[in-house]
C-alpha positions in Angstrom: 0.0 0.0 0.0 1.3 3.5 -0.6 0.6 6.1 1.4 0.5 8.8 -1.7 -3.2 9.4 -1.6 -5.4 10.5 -4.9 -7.0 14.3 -4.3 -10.3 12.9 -4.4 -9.4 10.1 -1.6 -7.9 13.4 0.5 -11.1 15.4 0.2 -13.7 12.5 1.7 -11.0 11.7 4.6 -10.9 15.6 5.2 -14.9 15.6 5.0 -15.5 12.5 7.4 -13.1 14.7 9.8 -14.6 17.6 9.4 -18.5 15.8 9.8 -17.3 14.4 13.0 -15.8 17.2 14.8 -18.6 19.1 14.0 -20.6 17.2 16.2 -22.4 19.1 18.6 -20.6 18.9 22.2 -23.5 18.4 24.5 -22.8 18.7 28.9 -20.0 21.4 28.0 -19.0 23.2 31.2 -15.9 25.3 32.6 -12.9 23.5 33.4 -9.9 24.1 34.9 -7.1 24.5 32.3 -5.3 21.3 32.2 -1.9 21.6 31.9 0.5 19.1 30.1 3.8 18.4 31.5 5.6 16.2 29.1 5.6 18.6 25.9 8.3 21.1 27.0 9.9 19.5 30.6 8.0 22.7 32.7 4.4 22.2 31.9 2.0 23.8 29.7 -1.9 24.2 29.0 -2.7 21.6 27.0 -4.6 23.3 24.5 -1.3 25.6 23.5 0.7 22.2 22.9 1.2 22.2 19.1 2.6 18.5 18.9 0.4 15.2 18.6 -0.3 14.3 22.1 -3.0 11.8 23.9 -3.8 12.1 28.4 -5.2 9.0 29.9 -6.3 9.5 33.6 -7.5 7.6 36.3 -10.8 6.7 35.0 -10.0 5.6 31.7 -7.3 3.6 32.9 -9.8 1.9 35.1 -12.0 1.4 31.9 -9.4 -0.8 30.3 -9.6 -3.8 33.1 -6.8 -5.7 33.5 -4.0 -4.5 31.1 -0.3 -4.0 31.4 1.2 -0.4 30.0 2.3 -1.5 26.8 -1.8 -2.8 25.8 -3.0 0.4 27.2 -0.6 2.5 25.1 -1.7 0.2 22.3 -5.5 1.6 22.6 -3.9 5.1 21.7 -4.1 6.6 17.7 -0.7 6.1 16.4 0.4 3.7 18.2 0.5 -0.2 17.9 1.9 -2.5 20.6 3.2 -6.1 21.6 1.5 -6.9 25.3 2.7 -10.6 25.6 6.3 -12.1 26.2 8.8 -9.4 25.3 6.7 -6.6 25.0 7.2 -4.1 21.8 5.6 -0.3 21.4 5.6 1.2 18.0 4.5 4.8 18.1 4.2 6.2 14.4 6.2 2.8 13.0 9.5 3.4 14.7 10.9 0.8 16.7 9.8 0.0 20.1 13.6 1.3 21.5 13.2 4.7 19.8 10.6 6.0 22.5 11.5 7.2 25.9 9.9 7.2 29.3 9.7 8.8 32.4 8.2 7.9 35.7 7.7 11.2 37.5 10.9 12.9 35.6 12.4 9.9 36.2 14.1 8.3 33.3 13.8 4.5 32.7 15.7 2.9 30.4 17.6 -0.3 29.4 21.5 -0.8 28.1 21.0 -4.6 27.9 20.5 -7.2 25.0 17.2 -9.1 26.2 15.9 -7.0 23.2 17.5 -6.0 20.3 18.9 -2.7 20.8 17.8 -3.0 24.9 15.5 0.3 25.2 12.4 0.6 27.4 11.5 -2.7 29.2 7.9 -2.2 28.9 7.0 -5.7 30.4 8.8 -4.6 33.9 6.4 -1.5 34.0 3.3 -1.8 35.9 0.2 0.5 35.5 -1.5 -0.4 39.1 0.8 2.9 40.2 0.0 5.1 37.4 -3.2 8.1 38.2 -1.9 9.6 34.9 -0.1 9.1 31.5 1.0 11.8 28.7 2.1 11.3 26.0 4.0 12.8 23.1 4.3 11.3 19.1 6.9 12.3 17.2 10.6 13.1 17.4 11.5 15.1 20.9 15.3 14.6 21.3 15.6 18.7 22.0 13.2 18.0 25.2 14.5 14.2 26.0 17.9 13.7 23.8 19.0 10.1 23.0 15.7 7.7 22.2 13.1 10.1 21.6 13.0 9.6 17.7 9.2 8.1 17.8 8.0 9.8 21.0 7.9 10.6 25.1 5.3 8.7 27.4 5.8 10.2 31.1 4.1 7.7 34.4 3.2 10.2 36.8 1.6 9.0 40.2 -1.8 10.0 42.2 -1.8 13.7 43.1 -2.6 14.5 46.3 -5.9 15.9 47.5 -6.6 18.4 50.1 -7.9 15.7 52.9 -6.7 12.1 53.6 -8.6 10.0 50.8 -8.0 5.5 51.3 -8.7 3.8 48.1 -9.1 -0.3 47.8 -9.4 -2.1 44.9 -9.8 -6.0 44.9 -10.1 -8.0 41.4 -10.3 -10.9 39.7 -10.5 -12.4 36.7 -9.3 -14.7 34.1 -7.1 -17.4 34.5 -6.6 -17.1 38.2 -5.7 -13.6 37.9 -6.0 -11.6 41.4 -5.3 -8.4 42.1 -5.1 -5.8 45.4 -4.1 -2.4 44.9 -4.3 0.0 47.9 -4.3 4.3 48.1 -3.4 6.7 50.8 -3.4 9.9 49.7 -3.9 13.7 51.8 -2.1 16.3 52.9 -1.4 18.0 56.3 -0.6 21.8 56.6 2.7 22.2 54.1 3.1 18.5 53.8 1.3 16.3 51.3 1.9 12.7 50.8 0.6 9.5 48.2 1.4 6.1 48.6 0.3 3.4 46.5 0.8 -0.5 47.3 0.1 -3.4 44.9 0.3 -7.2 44.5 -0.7 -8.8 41.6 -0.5 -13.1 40.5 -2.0 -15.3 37.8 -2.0 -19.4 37.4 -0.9 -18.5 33.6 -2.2 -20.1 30.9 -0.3 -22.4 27.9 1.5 -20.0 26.0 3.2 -22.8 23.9 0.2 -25.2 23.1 2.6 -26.5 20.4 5.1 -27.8 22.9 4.9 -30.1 25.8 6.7 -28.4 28.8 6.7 -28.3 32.9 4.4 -26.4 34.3 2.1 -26.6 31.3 0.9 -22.9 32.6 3.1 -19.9 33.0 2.8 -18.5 36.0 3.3 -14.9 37.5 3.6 -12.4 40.0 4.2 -8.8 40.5 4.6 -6.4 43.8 4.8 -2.6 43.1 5.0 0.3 45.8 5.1 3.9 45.2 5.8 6.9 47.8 5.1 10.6 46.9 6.2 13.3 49.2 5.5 16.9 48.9 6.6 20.3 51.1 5.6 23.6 50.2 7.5 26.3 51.5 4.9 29.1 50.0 3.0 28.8 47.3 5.8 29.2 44.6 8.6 27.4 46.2 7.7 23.6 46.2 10.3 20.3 46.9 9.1 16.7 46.2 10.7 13.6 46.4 9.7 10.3 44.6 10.4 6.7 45.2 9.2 3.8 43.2 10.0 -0.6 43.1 8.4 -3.2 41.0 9.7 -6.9 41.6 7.9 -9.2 38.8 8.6 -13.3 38.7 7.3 -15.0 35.7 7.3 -18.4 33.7 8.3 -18.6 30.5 7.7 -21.8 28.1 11.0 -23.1 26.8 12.0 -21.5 23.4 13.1 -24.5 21.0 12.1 -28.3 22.0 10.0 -29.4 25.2 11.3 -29.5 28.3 11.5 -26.9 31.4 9.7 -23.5 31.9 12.5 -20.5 32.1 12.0 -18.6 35.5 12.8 -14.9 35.4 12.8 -12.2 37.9 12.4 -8.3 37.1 13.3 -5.2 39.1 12.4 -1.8 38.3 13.5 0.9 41.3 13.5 4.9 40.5 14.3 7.5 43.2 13.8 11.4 42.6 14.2 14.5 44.1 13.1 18.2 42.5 12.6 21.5 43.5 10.3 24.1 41.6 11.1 27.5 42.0 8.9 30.4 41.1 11.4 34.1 41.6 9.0 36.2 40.3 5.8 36.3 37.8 7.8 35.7 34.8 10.8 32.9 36.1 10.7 29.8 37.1 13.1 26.9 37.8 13.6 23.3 38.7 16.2 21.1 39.7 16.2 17.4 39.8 18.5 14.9 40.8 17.1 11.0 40.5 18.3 7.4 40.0 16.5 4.7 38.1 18.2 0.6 38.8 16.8 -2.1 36.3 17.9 -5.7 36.8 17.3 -8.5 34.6 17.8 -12.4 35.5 16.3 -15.7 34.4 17.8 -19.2 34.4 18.8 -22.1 32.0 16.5 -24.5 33.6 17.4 -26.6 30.2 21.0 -27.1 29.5 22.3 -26.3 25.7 18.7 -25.1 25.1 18.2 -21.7 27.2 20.2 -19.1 27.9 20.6 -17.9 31.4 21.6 -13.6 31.9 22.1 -11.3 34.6 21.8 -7.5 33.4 21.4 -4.4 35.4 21.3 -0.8 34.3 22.0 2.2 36.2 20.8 5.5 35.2 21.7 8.6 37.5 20.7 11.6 36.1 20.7 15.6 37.1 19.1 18.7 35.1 18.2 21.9 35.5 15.8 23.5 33.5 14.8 27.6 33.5 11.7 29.5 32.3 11.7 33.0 31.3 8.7 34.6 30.0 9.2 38.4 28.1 7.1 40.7 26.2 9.0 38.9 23.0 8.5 35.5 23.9 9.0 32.5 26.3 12.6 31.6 26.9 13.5 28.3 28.4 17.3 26.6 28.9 18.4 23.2 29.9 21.7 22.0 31.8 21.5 17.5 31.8 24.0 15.5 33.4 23.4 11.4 32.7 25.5 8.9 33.6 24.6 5.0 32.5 25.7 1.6 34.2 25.8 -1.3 32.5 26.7 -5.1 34.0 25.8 -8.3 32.9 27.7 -11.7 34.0 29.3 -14.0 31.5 27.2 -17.2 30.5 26.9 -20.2 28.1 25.0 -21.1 25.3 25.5 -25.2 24.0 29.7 -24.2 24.6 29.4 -22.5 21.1 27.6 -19.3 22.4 28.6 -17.2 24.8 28.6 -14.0 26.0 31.5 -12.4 28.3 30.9 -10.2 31.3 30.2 -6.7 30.5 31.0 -3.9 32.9 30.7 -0.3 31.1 30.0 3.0 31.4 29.6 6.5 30.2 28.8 9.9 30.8 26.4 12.4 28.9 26.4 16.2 29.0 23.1 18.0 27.0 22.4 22.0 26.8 19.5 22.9 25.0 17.1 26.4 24.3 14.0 26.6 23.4 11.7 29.7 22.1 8.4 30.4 21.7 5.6 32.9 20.9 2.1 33.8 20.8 1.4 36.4 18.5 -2.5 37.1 17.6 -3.5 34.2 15.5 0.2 32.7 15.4 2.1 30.3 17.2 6.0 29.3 16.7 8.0 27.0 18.5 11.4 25.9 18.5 14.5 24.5 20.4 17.6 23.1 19.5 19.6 20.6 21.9 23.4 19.2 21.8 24.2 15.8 23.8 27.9 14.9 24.1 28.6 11.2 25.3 32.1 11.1 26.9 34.3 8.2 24.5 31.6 8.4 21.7 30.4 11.3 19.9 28.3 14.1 19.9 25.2 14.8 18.6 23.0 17.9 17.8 18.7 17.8 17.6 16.3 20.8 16.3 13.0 21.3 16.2 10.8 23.6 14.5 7.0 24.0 14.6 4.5 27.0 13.5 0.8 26.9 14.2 -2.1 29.1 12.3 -5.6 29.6 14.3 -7.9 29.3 11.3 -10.7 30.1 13.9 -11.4 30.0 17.8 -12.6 26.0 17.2 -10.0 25.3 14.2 -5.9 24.7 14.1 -3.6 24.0 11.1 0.3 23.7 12.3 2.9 22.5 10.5 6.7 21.0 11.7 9.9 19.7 11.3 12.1 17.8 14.0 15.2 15.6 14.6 15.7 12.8 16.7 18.9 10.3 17.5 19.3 7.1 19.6 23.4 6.3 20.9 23.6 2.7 21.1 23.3 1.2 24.3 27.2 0.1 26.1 25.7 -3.7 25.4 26.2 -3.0 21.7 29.2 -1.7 22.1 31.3 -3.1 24.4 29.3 -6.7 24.7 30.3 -10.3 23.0 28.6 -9.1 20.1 29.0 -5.5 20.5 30.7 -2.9 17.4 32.5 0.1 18.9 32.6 1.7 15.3 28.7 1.8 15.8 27.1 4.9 15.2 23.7 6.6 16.2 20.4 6.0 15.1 19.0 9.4 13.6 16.1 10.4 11.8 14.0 13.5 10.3 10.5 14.0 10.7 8.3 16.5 8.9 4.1 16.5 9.4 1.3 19.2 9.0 -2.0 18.5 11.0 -5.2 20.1 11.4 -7.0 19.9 14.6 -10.1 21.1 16.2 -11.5 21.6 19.7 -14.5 22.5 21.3 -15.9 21.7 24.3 -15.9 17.6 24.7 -15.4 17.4 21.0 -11.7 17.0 20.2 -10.6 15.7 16.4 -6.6 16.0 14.4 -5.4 15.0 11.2 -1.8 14.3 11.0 0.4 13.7 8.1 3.8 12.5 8.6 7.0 11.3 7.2 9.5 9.9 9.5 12.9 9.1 7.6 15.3 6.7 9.7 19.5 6.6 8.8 21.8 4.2 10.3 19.0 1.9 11.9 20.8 -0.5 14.0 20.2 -4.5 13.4 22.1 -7.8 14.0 22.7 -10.4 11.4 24.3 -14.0 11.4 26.5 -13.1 8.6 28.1 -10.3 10.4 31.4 -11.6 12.1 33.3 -7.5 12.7 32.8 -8.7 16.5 33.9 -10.8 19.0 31.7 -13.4 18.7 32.4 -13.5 15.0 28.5 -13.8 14.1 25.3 -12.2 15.1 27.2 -8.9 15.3 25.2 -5.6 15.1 25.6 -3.4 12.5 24.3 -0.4 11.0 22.0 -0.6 7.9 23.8 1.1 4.9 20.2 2.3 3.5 17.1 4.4 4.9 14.1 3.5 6.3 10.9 5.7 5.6 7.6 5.6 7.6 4.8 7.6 5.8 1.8 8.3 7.7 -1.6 9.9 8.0 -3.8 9.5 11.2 -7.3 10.6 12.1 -8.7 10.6 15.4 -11.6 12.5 17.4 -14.0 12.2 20.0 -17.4 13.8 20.9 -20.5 13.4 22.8 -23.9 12.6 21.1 -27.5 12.1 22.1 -25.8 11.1 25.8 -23.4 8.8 23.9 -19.4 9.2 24.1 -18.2 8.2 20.6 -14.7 8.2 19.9 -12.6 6.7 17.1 -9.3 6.7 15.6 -8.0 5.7 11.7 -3.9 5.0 11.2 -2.8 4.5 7.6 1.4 3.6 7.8 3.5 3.2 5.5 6.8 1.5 7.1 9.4 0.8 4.4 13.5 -0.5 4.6 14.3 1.5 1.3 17.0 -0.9 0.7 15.0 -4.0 0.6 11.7 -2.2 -0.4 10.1 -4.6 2.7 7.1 -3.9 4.9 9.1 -3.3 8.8 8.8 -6.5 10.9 5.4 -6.4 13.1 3.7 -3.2 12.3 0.7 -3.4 10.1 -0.6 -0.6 7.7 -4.3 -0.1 8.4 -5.1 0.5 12.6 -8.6 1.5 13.1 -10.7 1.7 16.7 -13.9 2.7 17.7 -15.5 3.1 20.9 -18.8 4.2 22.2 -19.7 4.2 26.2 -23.4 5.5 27.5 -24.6 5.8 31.2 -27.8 3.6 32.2 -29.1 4.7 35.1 -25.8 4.3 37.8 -23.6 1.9 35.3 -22.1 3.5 32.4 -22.0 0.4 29.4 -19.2 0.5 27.1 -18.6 -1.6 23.5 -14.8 -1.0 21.5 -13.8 -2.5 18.6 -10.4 -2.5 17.0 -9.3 -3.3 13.9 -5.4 -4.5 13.0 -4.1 -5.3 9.7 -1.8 -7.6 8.3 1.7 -7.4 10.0 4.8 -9.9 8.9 6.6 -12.0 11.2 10.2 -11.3 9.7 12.1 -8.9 7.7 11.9 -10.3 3.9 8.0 -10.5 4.6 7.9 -14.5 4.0 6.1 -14.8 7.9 2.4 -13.6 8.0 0.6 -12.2 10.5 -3.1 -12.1 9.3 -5.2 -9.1 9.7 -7.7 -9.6 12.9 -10.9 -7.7 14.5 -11.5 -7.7 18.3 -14.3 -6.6 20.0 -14.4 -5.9 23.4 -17.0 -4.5 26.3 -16.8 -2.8 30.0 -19.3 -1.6 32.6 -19.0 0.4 35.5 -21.1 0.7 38.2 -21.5 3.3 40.8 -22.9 1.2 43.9 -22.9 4.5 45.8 -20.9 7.3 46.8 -18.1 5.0 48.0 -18.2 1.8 46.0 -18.0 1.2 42.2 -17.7 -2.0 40.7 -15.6 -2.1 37.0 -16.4 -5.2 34.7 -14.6 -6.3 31.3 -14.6 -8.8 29.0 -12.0 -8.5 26.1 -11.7 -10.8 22.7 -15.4 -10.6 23.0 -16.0 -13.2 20.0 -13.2 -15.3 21.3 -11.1 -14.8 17.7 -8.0 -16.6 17.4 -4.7 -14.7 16.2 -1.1 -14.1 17.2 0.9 -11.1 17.4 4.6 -12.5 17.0 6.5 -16.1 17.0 5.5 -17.6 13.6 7.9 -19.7 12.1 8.7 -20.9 8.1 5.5 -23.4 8.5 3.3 -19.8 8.1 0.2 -18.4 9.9 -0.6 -22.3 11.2 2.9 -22.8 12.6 2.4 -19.4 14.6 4.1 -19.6 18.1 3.2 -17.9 21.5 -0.6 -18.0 21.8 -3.0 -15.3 22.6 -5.0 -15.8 25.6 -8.6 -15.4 24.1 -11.4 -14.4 25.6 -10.6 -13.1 29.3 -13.0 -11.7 32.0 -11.6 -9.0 34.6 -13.9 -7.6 37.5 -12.9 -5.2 40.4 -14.6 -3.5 43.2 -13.3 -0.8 44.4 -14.0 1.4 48.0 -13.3 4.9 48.5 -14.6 6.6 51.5 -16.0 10.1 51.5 
């Protein structure tokens, strides 16, 4: 499929926009401004953020049952995702490692070789913590540096109210799946406080039908606690602190023959401390100083057949970011400190392949500005960023975006931005590892047009993403120490083409929302369709109150996606319906219910071998049932 459209195909996609923002927005009241964190580092009202951006709070994230991060960013426009084994998140086609994230400011991130590349672990991140997600699409290295070539998504925590407020939430559902998550939030005279506990287990269920292997269920289990502390010394002089740990155990089905389940054991911890700093009504600062710890082990319960690791990643970090606010514009500066970790033990592979211990590290200096202003019916942003990584290179990321206000109700903008990704000290200094490696970069241009009014929301985006250098590992290339599987940069370009469509209104008392994404993912050497991203995404949703329970039906529609590079492994196209209730018992209890896979459809979303679609590996789980109650005193 090419993305170049036909003028007449333009004009009926631009008229089914336009129909559907034009819905009326019915129950519109005054709200506080929002204000959107992620976007520029400092915060900003959301409705001045020029870039293609999606909020999921509290509620919604309630809505979705019981799903891990990477299935709720999946429900997102421009974004498709891998929610099972080693999980993958594709926002606007580029690879799961070229998008960042942040828990509270706090940067999480990977330097090992689990996945190719290391990255984000997305399968180590729990939601049961999260009161709040932003996030950004598109290139953002001036805001974020290294990684942010597809986009930002930023965790934040529950915010803390004015009086103590308990929260308990007990579920269930399928597949022995149980879950407690407990809430403590309030505040007391300067002091405010959050604390969120969690413990979560499931029998498992046969993720390898196609093998015979001990237990014939994988198991697992997860424990997460998060502690928010606030002090305000007056009202524009604020410290917090932030301190986070995940611990996961799972099962995993052996990878080749039958035999023994792999046992593996995840930790995620992140500690943070900032200070916001208001001097006057026109400059503000903050300071933040944090620490983020990933370990990764698992065992080779089956000798010459698995692979047993022990990674662990330490990111310390330190910026200071300023705010200045003139009759000419908005000002803002950046000063980042990083320094990354990187250990992994030496192990055996069938005494042919190994990998050697690894003990590395580096250091990373950024300075970036940014400038922006309002000026009647205009908007222009822009920033430029250098990172310097100390034994590597350099690099240096821009951004430039302008924004037209057609009317109150109606937006056109238009940009251009860079993004780069360092490869991680695994690829360089591992048993596999290239220290003539260089960074992943890429160029993104898009216009959009978006309109807002009330509840109604609606964008078209347009976009072309063009990727140089992207990093890969072949069998064939021997430039390393383990004289094979070396990584290696790709001599030719990779263009993603893209439009997406999304909006959301209310009708009659109905809440309708849908989203269309047309990709076009290409290797420009090869000419092939990228590995596991399909070209046609489309979801709808529609929710409507009964009485106290509000009844909600989704559908989503994925495309045909290929298992390997050279497009010989098939991934067939697949629809999923899905629906949700929640019920307000009273003013204190509410009771959540969802079924997903409604129609029980069977597909797979990775691990298909030469045998084709029938020969597919790692199973889906089907139709599962989640229900909660949850209790929150007035």
């Amino acid at each position: 499929m090419k993305l170049s459209l036909s003028f007449s195909k333009c004009v009926c996609l631009l008229a089914s926009f336009c129909s559907f923002s034009y819905l009326p927005a019915y129950g519109q009241s005054k709200q506080l401004e929002e204000i959107f964190v992620t976007a520029n580092r400092m915060g900003e009202p959301l409705a001045t953020v020029t870039s293609d951006v999606d909020v999921l709070d509290k509620n919604e994230l309630n809505k979705l049952g019981n799903v891990n991060l990477t299935q709720a960013l999946g429900q997102l426009s421009g974004v498709q995702s891998i929610g099972y084994g080693n999980h993958y998140v594709y926002m606007r086609g580029a690879e799961s490692r070229m998008t960042s994230l942040y828990i509270e400011g706090i940067r999480i991130e990977s330097q090992d070789g689990v996945r190719l590349g290391g990255g984000v672990p997305w399968e180590m991140l729990p939601l049961e913590m999260v009161d709040r997600m932003e996030v950004v699409k598109g290139p953002i290295s001036t805001m974020y540096g290294s990684d942010a070539m597809g986009g930002v998504v930023q965790l934040f925590g529950k915010k803390a109210g004015s009086e103590d407020r308990p929260t308990l939430t007990q579920a269930f559902g399928t597949h022995g799946t149980r879950k407690t998550t407990g809430l403590l939030s309030g505040k007391r005279d300067a002091v405010d406080y959050s604390l969120v506990l969690s413990t979560k287990s499931s029998d498992g269920y046969d993720t390898r039908p196609d093998l015979t292997h001990t237990p014939s269920k994988e198991a697992s289990n997860s424990h997460v606690a998060m502690l928010k502390l606030g002090y305000d010394f007056n009202p524009v002089h604020r410290l917090e602190a932030v301190s986070f740990k995940s611990k996961q155990f799972s099962q995993w089905a052996p990878t080749y023959t039958d035999n023994i389940d792999i046992t593996k054991h995840n930790t995620v911890t992140a500690n943070g401390l900032q200070w916001m700093a208001g001097w006057n009504d026109s400059q503000v600062s903050r300071f933040k100083i944090n620490q983020s710890i990933l370990g990764a082990d698992s065992d080779a319960a089956n000798a010459g057949n698995d692979l047993a690791w022990n990674y662990k990643t330490t990111t310390q970090n330190f910026s200071f970011d300023h705010e200045a606010v003139t009759s000419i514009g908005q000002f803002s500066g950046v000063f980042e400190f990083k320094k990354d970790q990187f250990k992994a033990s030496a192990n055996d592979y069938s005494g042919w392949l190994a990998n050697t211990a690894v003990d590395a590290s580096r250091n990373m200096y950024a300075t970036g500005l940014g400038y922006k202003i309002h000026y009647r019916l205009h908007t222009i942003n822009t920033s430029i960023r250098t990172d310097d990584y100390s034994g590597y290179a350099s690099h240096n990321s821009y951004s430039l975006a302008y924004a037209y206000e057609i009317m109150p109700t109606w937006k056109i903008s238009a940009s251009q931005s860079t993004g780069f990704r360092v490869p991680t000290l695994e690829m360089l200094n591992g048993y596999y590892g290239n220290t003539n490696l260089v960074a992943e970069s890429n160029v993104s241009k898009e216009i959009a047009l978006q309109y807002a009014s009330g509840h109604s929301t609606a964008r078209m985006t347009i976009f072309q993403n063009d990727i140089s250098h992207l990093l890969t590992s072949a069998t064939a290339q021997t430039d390393c120490t383990a004289a094979m599987f070396c990584y290696y940069n790709l001599t030719g370009n990779v263009k993603i083409q893209g439009v997406g469509l999304s909006g959301k209104t209310q009708f009659e008392g109905f809440n309708l929302q849908s989203h269309l994404d047309l990709l076009n993912p290409v290797n420009q050497t090869t000419g092939k369709q990228l590995s596991l991203r399909s070209k046609k995404n489309f979801k709808f949703a529609v929710d409507k109150p009964i009485e106290s329970t509000r009844i909600g039906l989704e559908y989503q529609f994925i495309g045909k996606r290929f298992d390997d590079a050279s497009n010989t492994l098939e991934l067939p196209k697949v629809g999923l319906f899905n629906v949700w209730t929640q019920t307000s018992i009273n003013n204190e209890w509410q009771w959540i219910n969802r079924i997903d896979n409604l129609m029980n459809k069977s597909y797979q979303q990775y691990g298909c071998t030469s045998g084709g679609v029938n020969a597919c590996r790692y199973a889906m789980p089907g139709t599962t049932f989640f229900t909660a109650i949850q209790w929150q005193p007035k």
